[in-house]
C-alpha positions in Angstrom: -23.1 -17.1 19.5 -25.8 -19.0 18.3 -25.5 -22.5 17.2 -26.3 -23.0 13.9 -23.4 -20.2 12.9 -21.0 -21.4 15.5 -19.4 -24.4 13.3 -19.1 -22.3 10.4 -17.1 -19.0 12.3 -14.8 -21.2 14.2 -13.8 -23.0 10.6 -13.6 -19.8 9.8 -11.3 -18.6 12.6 -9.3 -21.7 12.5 -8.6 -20.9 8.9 -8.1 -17.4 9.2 -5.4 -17.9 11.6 -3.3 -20.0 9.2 -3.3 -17.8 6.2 -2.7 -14.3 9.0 0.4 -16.1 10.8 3.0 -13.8 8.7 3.1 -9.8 8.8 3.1 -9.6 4.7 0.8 -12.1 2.9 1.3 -13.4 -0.3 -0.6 -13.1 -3.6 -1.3 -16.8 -2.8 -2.3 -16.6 0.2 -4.0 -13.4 -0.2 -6.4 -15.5 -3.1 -6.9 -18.4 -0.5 -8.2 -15.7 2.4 -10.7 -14.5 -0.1 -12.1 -18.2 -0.9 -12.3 -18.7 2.5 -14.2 -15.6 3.3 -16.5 -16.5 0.2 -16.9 -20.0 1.7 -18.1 -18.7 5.2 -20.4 -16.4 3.9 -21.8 -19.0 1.5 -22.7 -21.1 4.2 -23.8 -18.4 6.7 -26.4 -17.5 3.7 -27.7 -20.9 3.4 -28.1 -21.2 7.0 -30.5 -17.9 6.9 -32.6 -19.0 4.0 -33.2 -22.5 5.6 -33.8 -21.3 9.2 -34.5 -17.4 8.9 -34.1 -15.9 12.1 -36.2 -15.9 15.7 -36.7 -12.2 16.1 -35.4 -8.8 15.2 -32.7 -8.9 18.1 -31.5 -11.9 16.0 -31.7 -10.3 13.0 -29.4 -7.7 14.3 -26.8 -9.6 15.9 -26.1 -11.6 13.0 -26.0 -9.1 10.7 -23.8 -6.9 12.9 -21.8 -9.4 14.9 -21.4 -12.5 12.9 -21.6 -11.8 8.8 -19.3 -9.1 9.3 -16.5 -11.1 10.6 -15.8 -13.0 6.8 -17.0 -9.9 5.6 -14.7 -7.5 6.8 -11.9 -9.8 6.4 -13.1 -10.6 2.7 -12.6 -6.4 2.1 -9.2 -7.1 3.9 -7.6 -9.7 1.6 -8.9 -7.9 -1.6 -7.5 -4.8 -0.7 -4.1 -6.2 0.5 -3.9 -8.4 -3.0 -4.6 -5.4 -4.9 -1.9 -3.7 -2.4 0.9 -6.3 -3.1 -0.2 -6.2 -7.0 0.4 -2.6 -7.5 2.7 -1.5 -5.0 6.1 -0.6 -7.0 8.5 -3.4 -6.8 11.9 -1.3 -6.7 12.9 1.9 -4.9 12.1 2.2 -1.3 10.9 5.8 -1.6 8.1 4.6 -4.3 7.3 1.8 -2.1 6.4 4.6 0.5 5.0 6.9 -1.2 2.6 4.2 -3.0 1.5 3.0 0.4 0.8 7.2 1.8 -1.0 7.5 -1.2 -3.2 4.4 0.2 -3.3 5.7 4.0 -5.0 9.1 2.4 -7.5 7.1 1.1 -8.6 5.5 3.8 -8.8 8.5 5.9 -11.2 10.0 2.9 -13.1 7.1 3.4 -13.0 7.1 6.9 -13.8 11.1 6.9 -16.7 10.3 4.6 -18.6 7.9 7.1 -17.9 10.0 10.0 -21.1 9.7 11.5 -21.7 5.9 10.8 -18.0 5.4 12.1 -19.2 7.2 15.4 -22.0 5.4 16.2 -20.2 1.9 15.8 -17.4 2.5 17.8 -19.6 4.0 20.6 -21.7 0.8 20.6 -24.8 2.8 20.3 -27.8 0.8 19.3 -30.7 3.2 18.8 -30.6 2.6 14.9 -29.8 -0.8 14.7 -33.4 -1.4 13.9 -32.7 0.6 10.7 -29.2 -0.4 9.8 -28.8 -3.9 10.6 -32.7 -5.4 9.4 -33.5 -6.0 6.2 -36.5 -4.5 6.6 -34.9 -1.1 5.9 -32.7 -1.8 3.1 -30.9 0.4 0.7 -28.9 -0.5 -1.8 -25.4 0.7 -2.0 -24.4 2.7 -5.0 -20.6 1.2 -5.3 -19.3 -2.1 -7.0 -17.2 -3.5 -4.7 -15.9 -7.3 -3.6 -19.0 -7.9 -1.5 -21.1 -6.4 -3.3 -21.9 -10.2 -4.6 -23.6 -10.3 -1.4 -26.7 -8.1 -2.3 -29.4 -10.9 -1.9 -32.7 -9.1 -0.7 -32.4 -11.5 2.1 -28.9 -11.2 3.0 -28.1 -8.0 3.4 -29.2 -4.4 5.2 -28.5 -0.6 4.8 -26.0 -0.7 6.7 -24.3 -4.4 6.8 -21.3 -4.1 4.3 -20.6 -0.9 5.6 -19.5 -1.6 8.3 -17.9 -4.9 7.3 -16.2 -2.5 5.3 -14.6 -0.3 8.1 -13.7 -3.2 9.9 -11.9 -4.3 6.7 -10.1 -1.0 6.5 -8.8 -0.9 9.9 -7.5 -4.4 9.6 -5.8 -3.0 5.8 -4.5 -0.6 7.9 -2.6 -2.3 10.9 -1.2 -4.4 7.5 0.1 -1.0 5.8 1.8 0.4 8.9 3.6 -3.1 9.1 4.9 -2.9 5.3 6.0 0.7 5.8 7.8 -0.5 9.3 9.5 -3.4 7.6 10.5 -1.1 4.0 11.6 1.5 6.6 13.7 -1.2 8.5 15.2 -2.5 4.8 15.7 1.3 3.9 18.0 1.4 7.1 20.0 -1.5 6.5 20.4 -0.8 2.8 21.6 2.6 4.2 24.0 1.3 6.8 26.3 -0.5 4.0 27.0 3.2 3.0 29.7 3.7 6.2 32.4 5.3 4.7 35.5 6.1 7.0 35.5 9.6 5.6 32.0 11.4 4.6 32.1 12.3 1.2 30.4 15.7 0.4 29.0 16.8 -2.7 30.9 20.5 -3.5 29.5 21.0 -7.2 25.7 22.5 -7.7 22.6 20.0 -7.0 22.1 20.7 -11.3 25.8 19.2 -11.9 24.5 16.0 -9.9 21.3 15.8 -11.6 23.2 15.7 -14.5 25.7 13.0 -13.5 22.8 11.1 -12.4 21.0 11.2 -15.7 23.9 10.4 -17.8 24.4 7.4 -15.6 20.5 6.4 -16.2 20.2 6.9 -19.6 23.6 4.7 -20.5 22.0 2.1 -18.5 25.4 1.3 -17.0 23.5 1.1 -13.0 21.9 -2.8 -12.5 21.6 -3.1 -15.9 20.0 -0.4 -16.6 16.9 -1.7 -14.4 17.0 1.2 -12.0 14.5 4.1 -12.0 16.0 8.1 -11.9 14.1 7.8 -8.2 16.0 4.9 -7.1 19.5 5.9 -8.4 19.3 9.6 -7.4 18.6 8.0 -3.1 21.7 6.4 -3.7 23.2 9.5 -4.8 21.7 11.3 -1.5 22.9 8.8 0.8 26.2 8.7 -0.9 26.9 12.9 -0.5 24.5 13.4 2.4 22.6 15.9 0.3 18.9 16.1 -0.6 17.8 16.4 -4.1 14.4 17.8 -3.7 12.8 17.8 -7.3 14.8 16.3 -9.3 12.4 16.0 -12.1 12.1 20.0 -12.6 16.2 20.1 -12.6 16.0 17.7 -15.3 13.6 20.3 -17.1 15.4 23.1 -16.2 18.6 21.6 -17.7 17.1 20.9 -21.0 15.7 24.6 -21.0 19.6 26.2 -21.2 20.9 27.9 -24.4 24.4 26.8 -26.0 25.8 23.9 -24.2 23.1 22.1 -21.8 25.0 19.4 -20.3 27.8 21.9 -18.9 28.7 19.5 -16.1 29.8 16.2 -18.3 30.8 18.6 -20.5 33.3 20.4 -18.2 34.0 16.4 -16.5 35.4 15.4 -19.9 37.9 18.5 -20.7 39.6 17.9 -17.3 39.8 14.4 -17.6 41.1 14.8 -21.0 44.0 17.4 -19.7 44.5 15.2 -16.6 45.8 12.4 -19.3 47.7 14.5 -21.7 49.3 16.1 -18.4 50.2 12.4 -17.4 51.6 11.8 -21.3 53.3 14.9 -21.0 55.3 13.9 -17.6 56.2 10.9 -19.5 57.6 11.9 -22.4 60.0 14.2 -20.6 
């Protein structure tokens, strides 16, 4: 590496290290990663204004090999702050399917650069000339966190692009860790529900739906801070029976002529003969 980068990337490094030492960051520390990436590539910039480089094979290798190190990790921490920020905070099922939602973007992306992907990851160098000098720039036509870094003399065609895959596949070893340690939770959450007989649901998956509702909408679960999603796994895990939709059931339900909530309906007649049966075994 040469020397008048090497004091800024190993401060970097050092850093980086500190703030990447647990598997899920923290909004706060997710904010400090990005300063520090903005720091780095402050003073990598000022170092290329004052001293420009020696030659085109210098041009190259900084541009590919050392701006793309706070670069790529600058991508990382915005995506995994915007990651922790939206990511639902109850139901382990949202959690997950929040996070797939995520992994199929980034294979879009992925899928979209193909070609540019290729040629990186079999260390070609027969365009470098024309990706990594700024000789042959062209600028890109999406806003995103290092974008700020469009100097005329800081960047090329091709620089924040692929800062930008090496962001995503460093966003994606950190999703595959949250849906590992969710999964985990999931299966310890699950192994509380040990019963010493299984108890199986007999009635229709449209009499549960409605038990399920009734409960939600009375707000008598958590304080009425769970979701239908989150109160309906329970449910599963409970009877060891599997829902599917049950959003449509819900709609389905209200769709019925005469009496639609048949199921509380019928719950309440038998536990109102159940106690006049009792009063009547009493008075005799």
């Amino acid at each position: 590496m040469d020397r008048k980068y090497k004091h800024v990337i190993d401060r970097f490094s050092e850093k980086l290290k500190e703030i990447k030492s647990s598997k899920r960051i923290s909004l706060k520390r997710t904010n400090e990663g990005i300063h520090l990436c903005n720091n780095a590539l402050y003073l990598l910039k000022n170092i290329v204004e004052e001293n420009g480089f020696e030659d085109v094979k210098a041009e190259i290798h900084f541009f590919k090999k050392i701006k793309s190190e706070p670069l790529s990790f600058l991508v990382y921490f915005s995506e995994v702050r915007s990651c922790e920020l939206l990511m639902p905070k109850i139901g382990h099922n949202n959690q997950l399917s929040f996070l797939k939602k995520k992994i199929r973007r980034i294979n879009k992306f992925f899928n979209r650069n193909w070609d540019f992907v290729h040629y990186m990851e079999q260390e070609l160098t027969y365009l470098d000339n024309q990706y990594f000098t700024r000789e042959n720039q062209v600028f890109p036509l999406y806003a995103l966190p290092e974008a700020s870094y469009l100097d005329p003399k800081f960047f090329t065609s091709k620089d924040m692009l692929w800062a930008r895959i090496k962001g995503m596949n460093h966003f994606i070893a950190y999703i595959k860790n949250l849906i590992k340690e969710i999964e985990l939770q999931n299966k310890d959450n699950n192994s509380q529900y040990q019963f010493t007989k299984p108890l199986q649901w007999t009635s229709s998956k449209a009499a549960l739906t409605e038990l399920i509702y009734a409960l939600y909408v009375a707000r008598v679960i958590n304080n009425g801070k769970e979701d239908i999603k989150a109160i309906a796994s329970n449910f599963e895990v409970l009877f060891g029976i599997q829902l599917d939709n049950i959003y449509k059931t819900y709609f389905e339900i209200k769709t019925r002529k005469g009496c639609r909530a048949r199921f509380l309906e019928e719950l309440i007649e038998r536990f109102n003969e159940k106690m006049e049966k009792d009063d009547a075994f009493l008075n005799d």
